[in-house]
C-alpha positions as CSV (number, residue, x, y, z in Angstrom):
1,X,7.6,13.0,12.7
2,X,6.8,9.8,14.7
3,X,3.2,9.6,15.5
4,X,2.2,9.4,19.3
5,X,1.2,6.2,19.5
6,X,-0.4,6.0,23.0
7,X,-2.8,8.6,21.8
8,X,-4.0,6.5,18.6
9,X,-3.7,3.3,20.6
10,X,-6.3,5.4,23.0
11,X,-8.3,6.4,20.3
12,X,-8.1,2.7,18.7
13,X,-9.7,1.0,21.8
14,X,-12.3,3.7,22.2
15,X,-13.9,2.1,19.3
16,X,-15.0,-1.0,21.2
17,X,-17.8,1.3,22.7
18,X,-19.9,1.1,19.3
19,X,-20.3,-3.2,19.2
20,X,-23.4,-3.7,17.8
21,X,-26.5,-5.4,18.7
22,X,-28.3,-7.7,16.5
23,X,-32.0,-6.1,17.4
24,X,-33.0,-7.9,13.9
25,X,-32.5,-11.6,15.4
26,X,-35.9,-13.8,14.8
27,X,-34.7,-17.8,15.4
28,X,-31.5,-19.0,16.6
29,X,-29.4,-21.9,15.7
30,X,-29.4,-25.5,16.7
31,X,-26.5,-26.0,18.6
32,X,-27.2,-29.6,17.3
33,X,-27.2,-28.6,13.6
34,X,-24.0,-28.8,11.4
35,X,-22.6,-27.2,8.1
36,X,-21.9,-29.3,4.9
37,X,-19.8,-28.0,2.6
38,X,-18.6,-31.1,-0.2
39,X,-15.7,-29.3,-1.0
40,X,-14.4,-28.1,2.2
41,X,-12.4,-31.4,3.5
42,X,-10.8,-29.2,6.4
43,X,-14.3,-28.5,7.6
44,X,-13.8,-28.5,11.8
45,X,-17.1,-27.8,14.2
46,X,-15.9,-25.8,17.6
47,X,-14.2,-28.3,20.0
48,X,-12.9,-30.7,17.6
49,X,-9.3,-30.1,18.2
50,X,-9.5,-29.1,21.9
51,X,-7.0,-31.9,22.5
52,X,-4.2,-30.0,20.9
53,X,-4.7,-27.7,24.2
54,X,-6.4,-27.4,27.3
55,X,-9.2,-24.8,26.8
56,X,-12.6,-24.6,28.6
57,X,-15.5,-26.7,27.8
58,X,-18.7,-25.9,26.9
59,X,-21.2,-25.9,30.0
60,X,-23.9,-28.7,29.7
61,X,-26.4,-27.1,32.4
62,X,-28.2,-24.9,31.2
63,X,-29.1,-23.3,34.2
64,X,-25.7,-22.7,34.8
65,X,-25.3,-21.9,31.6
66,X,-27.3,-19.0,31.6
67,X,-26.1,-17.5,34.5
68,X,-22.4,-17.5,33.2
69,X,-23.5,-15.9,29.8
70,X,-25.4,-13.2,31.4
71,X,-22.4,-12.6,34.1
72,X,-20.3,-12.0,30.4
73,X,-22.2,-10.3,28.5
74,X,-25.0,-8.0,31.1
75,X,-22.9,-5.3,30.1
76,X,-23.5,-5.2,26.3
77,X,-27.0,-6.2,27.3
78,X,-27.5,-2.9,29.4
79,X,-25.6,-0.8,26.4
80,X,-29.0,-1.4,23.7
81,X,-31.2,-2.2,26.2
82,X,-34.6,0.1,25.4
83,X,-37.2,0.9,28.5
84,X,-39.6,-1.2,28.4
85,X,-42.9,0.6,27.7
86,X,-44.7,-1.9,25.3
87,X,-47.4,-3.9,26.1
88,X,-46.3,-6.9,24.1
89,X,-42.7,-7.4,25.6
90,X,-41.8,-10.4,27.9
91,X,-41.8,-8.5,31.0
92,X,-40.8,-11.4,32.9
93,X,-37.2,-10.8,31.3
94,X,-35.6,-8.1,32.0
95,X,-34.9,-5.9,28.7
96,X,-31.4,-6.1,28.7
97,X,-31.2,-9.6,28.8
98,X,-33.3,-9.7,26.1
99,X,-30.6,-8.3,24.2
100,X,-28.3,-11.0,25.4
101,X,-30.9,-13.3,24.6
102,X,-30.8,-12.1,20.6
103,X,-27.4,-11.8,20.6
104,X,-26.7,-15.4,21.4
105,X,-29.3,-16.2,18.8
106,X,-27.8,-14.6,16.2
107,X,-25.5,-16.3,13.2
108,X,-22.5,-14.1,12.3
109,X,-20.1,-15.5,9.3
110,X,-16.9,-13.3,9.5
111,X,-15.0,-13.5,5.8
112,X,-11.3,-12.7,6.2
113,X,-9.9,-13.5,9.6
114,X,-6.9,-10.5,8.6
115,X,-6.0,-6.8,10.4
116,X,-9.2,-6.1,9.8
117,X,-11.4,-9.4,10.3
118,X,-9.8,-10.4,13.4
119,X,-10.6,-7.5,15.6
120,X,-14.0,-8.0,14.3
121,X,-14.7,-11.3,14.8
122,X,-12.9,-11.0,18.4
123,X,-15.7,-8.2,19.1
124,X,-18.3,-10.4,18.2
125,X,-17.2,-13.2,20.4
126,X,-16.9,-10.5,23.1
127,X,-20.6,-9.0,22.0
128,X,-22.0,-12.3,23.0
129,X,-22.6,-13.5,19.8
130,X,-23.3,-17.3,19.9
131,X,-22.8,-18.8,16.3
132,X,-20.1,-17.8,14.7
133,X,-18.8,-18.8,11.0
134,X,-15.4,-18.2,10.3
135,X,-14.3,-18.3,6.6
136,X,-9.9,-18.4,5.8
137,X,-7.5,-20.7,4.2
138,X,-4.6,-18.7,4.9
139,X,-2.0,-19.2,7.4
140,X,-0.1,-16.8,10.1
141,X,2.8,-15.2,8.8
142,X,5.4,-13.6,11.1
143,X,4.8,-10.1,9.3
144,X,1.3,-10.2,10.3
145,X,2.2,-8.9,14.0
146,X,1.9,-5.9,13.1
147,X,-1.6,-5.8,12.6
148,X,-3.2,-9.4,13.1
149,X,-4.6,-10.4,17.0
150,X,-3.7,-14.2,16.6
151,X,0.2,-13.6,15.4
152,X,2.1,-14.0,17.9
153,X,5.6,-15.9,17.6
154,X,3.5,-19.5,19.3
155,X,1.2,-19.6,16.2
156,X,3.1,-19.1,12.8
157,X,2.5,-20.7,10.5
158,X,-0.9,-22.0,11.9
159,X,-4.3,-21.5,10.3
160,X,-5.9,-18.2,10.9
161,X,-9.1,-19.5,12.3
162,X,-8.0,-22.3,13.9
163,X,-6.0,-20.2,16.3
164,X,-8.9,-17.8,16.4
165,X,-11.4,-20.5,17.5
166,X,-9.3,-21.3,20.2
167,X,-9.2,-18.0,21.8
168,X,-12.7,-17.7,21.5
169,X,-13.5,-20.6,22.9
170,X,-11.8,-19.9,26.4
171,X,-13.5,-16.2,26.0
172,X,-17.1,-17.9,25.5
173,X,-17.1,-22.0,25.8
174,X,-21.0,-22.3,24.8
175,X,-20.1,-20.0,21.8
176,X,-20.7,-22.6,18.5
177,X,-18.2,-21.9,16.2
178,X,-18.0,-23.1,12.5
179,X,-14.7,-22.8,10.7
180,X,-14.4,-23.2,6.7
181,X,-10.7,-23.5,5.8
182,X,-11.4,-22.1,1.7
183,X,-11.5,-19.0,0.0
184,X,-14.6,-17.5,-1.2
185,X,-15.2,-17.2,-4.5
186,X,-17.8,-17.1,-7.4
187,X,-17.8,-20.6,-7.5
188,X,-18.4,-21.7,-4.2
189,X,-20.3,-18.2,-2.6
190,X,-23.7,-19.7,-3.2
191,X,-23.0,-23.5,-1.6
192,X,-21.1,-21.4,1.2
193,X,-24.4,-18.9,2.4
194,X,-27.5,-21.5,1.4
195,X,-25.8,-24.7,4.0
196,X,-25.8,-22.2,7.0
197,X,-29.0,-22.0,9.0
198,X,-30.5,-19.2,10.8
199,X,-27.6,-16.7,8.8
200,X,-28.1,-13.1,10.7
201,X,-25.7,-11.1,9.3
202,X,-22.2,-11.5,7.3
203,X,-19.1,-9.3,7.6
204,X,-16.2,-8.7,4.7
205,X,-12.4,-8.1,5.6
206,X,-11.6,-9.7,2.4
207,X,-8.9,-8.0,0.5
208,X,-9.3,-9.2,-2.9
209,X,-11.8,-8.0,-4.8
210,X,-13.3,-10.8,-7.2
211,X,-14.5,-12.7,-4.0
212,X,-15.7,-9.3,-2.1
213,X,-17.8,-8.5,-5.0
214,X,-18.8,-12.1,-5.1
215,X,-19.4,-12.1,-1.5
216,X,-21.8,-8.9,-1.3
217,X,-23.8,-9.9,-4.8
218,X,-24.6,-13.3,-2.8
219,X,-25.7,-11.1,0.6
220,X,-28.2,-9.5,-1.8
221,X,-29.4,-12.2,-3.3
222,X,-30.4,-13.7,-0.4
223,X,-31.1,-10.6,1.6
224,X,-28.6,-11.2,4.4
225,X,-27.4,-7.8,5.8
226,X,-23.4,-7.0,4.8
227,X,-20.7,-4.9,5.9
228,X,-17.8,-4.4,3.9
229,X,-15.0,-2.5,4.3
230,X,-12.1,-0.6,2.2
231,X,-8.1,-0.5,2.4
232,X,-6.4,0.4,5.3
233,X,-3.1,0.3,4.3
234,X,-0.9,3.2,3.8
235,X,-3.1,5.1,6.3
236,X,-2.4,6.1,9.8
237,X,-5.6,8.2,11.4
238,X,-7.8,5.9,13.0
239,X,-10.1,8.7,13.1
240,X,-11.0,9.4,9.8
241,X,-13.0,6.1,9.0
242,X,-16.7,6.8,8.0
243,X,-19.8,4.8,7.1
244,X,-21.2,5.5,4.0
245,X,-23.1,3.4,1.4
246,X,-21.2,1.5,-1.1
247,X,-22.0,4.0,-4.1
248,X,-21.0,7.1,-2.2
249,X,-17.2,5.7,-1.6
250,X,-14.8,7.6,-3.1
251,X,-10.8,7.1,-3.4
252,X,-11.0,3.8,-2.3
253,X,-9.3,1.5,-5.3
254,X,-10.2,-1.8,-3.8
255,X,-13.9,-0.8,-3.3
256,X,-14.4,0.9,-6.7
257,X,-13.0,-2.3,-8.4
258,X,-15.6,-3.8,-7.0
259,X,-18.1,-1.5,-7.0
260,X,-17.4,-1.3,-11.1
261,X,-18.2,-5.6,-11.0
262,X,-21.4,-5.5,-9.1
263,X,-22.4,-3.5,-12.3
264,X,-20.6,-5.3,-14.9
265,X,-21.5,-8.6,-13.9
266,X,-24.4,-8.9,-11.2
267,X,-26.5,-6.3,-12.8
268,X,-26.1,-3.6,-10.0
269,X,-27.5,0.0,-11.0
270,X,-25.5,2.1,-13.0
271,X,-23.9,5.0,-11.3
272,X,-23.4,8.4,-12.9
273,X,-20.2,10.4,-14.2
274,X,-18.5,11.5,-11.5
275,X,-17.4,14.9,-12.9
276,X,-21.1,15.9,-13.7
277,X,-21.9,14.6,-10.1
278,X,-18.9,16.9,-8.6
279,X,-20.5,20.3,-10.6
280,X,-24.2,18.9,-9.7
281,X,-25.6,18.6,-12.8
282,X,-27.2,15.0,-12.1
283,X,-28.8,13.3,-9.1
284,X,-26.9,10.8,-6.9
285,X,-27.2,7.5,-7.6
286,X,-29.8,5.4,-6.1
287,X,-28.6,3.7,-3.0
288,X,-27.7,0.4,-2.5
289,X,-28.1,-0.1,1.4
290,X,-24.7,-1.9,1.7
291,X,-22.5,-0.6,4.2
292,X,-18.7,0.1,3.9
293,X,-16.3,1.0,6.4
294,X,-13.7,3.2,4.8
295,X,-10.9,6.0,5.9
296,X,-11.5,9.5,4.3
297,X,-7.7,9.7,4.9
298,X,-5.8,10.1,1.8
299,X,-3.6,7.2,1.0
300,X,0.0,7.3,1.0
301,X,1.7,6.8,-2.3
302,X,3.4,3.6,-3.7
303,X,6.9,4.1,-3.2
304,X,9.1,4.2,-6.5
305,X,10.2,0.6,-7.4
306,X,7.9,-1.2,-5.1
307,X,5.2,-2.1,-6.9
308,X,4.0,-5.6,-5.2
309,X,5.4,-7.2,-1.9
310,X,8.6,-9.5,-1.3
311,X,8.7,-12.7,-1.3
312,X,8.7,-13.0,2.6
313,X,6.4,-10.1,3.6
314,X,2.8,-10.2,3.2
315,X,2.0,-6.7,4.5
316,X,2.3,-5.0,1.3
317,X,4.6,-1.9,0.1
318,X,2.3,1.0,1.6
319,X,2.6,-0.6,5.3
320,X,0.2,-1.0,8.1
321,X,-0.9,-0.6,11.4
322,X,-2.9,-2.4,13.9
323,X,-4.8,1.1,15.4
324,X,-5.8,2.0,12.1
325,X,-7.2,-2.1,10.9
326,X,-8.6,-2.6,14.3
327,X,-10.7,0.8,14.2
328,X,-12.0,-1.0,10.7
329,X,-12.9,-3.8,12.2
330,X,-14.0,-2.4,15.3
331,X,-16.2,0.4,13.1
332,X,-17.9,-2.7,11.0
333,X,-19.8,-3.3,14.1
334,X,-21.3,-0.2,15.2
335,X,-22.7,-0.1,12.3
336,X,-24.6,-3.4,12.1
């Protein structure tokens, strides 16, 4: 049966409603400071390559400034906007630019810039996010179309976040974006979170789980808020995704791989058998307050002989699809 498509498309979009608001903002970032990273030689700061193309510059007036970013982003402003009924709140602002006002404060990193992390990070820069840190080495392959929002024919074989930065910059030109061509890993995790200033909050679309579960250890080290997220591929509801807590996700392989190594190697608490949980003979396990976007759909099985990808196709044997990876990415945010 072929799926109706303009319904889930429908459904797909409807998920833009739930972008988040960064309430939890404190300080902002410099838009003088920069990032050092040794070991990423690739390292570009927003406007760098602007040559290649003719985007729109950053406005240097900050009056004008101002007025342009609250013209943009009023809306999301109005959306979290609370009445104001305190006596300690700036009442010379009005409360939903205040929101704006946070939201351009706040430091985002974005890890994975795939079918999930692209939707996500293209929400952000639409949220009115003002620093963002976007963390890929890989490059746009033609069988990412599917599912990826900077694949198009112009830009294979171009670096995922370079193409990304560019779009963003003609969404928002005073958005300050960081890019950091490298893959996270054990090895460089640490270096990578410690050299950004000001870091609000960090979002996984990785799909490989050593630097996930490196990624998320790190967050909780350092007490930086994280949203993860599970497969999406070989599922096709984009309304079964949930929120839940990393120790209550179940048939998710990718998450309890890496759920199993936050234990094994970072010292995590120690869940509990799931049978005897399933008959409720023992408690839940304590939660760990990190979130995880995940689809409660079953997923589809491997077909026979298929085992791993081709050589040319880096979607996978399962298959995916962009309304079910952009209602991940999209879901990652409303629950900030």
């Amino acid at each position: 049966m072929i799926p109706r498509l303009p319904l889930l498309l429908s459904l797909f979009f409807l998920q833009h409603s739930i972008i988040l608001a960064f309430s939890f903002v404190e300080t902002g970032w410099s838009r003088s400071s920069t990032f050092r990273h040794e070991s990423l030689l690739l390292l570009r700061q927003s406007g760098d390559d602007a040559s290649d193309e003719q985007v729109s510059s950053p406005i240097e007036d900050e009056d004008e400034a101002r007025e342009q970013r609250n013209l943009r982003f009023a809306g999301v402003g109005r959306l979290y906007a609370e009445p104001n009924n305190q006596d300690d709140i700036d009442t010379s602002i009005a409360p939903h630019l205040q929101v704006v006002d946070r939201l351009t404060q706040a430091t985002v990193v974005v890890v994975g810039l795939g079918g999930v992390g692209s939707w996500a990070a293209e929400a952000l820069c639409r949220s009115g996010i003002g620093n963002l840190v976007l963390i890929d080495l890989d490059d746009i392959c033609i069988s990412n179309t599917n599912r990826q929002m900077h694949a198009m024919a112009s830009t294979i074989g171009n670096f995922k976040i370079d193409e990304m930065a560019r779009r963003f910059r003609d969404i928002n030109p005073n958005c300050n974006i960081t890019l950091i061509h490298d893959f996270v890993s054990p090895d460089n995790v640490d270096e990578i979170l410690t050299s950004i200033p000001n870091l609000t909050a960090c979002l996984d679309a990785m799909d490989g789980a050593k630097g996930k579960c490196a990624m998320i250890a790190a967050c909780c080290r350092y007490q930086i808020p994280i949203v993860t997220c599970g497969g999406s591929a070989g599922r096709t509801d984009p309304c079964a995704f949930v929120c839940e807590d990393l120790t209550r996700v179940n048939n998710d392989p990718l998450l309890s791989n890496c759920r199993k190594n936050l234990r094994k190697f970072h010292g995590f608490e120690a869940g509990v058998p799931a049978n005897l949980l399933k008959k409720k003979l023992v408690k839940p396990p304590k939660k760990w307050n990190i979130q995880a976007v995940i689809s409660t759909e079953p997923q589809k099985t491997l077909p026979k002989g298929e085992g791993s990808s081709s050589l040319r196709r880096c979607d996978g044997a399962l298959g995916t699809g962009v309304f079910v990876t952009g209602t991940s990415g999209f879901g990652k945010l409303g629950h900030f």
